[in-house]
C-alpha positions in Angstrom: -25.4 -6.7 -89.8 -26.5 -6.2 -93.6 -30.1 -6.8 -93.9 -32.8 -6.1 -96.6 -35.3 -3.1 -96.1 -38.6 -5.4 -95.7 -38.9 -5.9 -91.7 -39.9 -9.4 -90.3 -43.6 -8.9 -89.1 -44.5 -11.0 -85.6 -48.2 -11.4 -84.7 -49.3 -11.9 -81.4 -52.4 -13.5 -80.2 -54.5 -14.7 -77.3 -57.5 -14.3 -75.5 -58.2 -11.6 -73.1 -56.4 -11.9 -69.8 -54.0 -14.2 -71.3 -50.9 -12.0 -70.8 -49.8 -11.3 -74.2 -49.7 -7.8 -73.7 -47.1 -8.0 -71.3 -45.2 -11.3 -73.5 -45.6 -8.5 -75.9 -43.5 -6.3 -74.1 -40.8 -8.7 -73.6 -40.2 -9.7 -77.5 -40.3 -5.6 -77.6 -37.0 -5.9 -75.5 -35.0 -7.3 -78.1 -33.2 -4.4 -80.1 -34.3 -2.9 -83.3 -38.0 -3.6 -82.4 -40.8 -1.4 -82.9 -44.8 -2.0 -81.9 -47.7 -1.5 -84.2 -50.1 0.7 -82.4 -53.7 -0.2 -83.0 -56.6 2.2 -84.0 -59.8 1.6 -82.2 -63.3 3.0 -82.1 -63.7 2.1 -78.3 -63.1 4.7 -75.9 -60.3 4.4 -73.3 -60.0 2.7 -70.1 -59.2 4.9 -67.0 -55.8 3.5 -67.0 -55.2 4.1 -70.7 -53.2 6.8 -72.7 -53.6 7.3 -76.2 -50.8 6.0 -78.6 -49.5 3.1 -76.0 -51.2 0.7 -76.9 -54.1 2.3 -78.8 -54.8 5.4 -81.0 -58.4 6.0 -80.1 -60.0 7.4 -83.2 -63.5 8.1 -84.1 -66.0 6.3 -86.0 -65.7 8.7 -89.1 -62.1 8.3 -89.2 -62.0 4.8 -89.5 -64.5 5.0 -91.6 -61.9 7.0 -93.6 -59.2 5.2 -93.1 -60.6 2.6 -94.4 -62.3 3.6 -97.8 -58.2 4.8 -98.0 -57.0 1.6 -98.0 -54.9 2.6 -94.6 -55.1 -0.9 -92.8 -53.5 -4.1 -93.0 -56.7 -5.2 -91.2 -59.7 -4.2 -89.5 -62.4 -5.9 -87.6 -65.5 -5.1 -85.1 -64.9 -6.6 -82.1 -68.0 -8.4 -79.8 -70.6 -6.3 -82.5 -69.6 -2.9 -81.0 -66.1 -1.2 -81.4 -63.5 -1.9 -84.5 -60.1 -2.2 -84.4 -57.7 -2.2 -86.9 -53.7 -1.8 -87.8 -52.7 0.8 -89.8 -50.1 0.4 -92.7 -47.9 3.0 -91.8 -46.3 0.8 -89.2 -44.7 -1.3 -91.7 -43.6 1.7 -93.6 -41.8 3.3 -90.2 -40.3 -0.2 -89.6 -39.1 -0.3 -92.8 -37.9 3.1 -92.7 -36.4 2.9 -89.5 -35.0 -0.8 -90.1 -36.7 -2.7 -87.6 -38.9 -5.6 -87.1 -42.5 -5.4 -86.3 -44.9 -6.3 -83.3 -48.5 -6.6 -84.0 -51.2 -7.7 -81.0 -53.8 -8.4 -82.4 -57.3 -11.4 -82.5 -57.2 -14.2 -84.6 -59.5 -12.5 -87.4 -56.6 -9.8 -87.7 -53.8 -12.5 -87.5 -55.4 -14.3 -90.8 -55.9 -11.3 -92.6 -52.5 -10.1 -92.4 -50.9 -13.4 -93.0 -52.5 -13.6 -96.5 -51.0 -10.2 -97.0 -47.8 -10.7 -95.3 -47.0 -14.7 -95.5 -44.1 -14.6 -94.0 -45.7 -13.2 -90.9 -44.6 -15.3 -87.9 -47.9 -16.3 -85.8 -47.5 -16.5 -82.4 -50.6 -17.8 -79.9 -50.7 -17.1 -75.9 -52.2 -19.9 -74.4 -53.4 -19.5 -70.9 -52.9 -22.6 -68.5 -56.5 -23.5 -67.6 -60.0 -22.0 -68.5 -60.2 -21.7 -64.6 -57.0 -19.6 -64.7 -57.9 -17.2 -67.7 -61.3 -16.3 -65.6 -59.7 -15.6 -62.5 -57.5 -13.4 -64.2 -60.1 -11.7 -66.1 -62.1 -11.3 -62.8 -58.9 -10.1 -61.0 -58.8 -6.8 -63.5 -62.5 -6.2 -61.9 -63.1 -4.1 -65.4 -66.3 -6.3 -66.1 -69.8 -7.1 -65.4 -70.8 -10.5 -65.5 -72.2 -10.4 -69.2 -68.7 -9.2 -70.0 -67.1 -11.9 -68.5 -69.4 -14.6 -70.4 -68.6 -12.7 -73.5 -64.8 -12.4 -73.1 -64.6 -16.2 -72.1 -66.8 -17.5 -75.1 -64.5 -15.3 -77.2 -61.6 -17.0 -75.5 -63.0 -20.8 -76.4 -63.7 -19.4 -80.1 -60.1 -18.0 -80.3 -58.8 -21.3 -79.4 -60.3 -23.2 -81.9 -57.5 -21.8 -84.1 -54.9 -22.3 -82.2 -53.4 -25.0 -84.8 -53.5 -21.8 -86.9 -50.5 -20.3 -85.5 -46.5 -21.1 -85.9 -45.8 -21.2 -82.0 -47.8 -21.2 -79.3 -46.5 -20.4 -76.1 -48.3 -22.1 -72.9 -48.6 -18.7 -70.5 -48.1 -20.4 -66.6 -45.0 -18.6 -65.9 -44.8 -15.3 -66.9 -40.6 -15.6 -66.5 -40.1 -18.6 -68.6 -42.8 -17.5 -71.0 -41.0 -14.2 -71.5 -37.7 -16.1 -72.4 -39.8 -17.8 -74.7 -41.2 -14.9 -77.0 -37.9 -14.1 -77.0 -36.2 -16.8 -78.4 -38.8 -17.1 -81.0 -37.9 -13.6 -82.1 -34.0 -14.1 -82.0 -34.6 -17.4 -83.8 -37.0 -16.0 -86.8 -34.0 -13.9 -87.3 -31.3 -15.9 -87.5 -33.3 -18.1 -90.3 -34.8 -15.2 -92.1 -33.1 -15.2 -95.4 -32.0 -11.1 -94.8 -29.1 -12.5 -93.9 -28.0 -14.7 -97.2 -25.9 -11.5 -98.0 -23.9 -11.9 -94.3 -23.5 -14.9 -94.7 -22.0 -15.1 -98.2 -19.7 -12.4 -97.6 -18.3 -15.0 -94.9 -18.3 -17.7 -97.1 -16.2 -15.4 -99.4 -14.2 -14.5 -97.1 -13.4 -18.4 -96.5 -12.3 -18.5 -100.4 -16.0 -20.6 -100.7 
């Protein structure tokens, strides 16, 4: 398919415990899709390798990075560690001619949307308060403090819900999955990359 260089850019939010990491997975299953790894300041979980989901970087390097002009955004998370998404991601994509997955808070999401407005927003939306704590608690990652903090974040991220171009409701992980999906197939097949395709059909037709 004949498409332009500049790679559609899909942003992926949602509270912790709300399973957009693994949504996020399933929009990467769609071809010619690459993920934006995230640098953080925090260190990483027992169960965490660096360059997955996370390049785990030091205080001085982002500090670098940033007086470099090397992110599309950065914040500091709860008052502690900062995250932020390097630009080179949408050079490789570019380079590489693929689209773009970014997971990232609601702060991030409205930065890079006034860089990037044709960014597609997507929210994860857990079904219940009740459920999104249970989950958390499941992980057993956090003291109670943690807990208070990561839900009060949670009710805070919501408020800008109305923010975002789609929102997908997070009950079944199945049907959730197919969603993401579709939203990715269907960005596609509107984005105007493929005027040229579609005129060279058109042409074809003696139109």
């Amino acid at each position: 398919m004949a498409r332009s260089n500049e790679p559609l850019v899909f942003i992926i939010s949602g509270p912790s415990g709300s399973g957009k990491s693994t949504l996020v997975e399933r929009i990467l299953e769609l071809p010619d899709m690459m993920f934006s790894v995230s640098a953080t300041t925090r260190p990483p979980r027992a169960t965490e390798s660096n360059g997955k989901w996370y390049n785990f970087i030091s205080e001085e390097e982002f500090e670098r990075m940033i007086a470099a002009d090397e992110f599309l955004e950065h914040a500091c998370v709860f008052g502690k560690h900062r995250y932020g998404t390097p630009r080179k991601w949408l050079a490789e994509a570019r380079a590489r001619h693929c689209d773009l997955v970014l997971e990232i808070d609601v702060q991030g999401a409205e930065q890079v949307k006034k860089k990037i407005p044709s960014a597609f927003l997507i929210f994860i939306l857990p079904p219940s308060r009740q459920d999104l704590e249970s989950r958390i608690r499941a992980r057993a990652q956090d003291s109670e403090e943690a807990i208070a903090r990561r839900m009060d974040r949670a009710r805070q991220e919501m408020l800008r819900v109305t923010d975002y171009d789609y929102i997908v409701i997070n009950d079944d992980l199945e049907r959730a999955g197919r969603e993401v999906q579709a939203i990715g197939s269907a960005a596609r097949s509107r984005s105007a990359r493929n005027e040229r395709r579609v005129r060279a059909i058109l042409e074809s037709f003696g139109g």
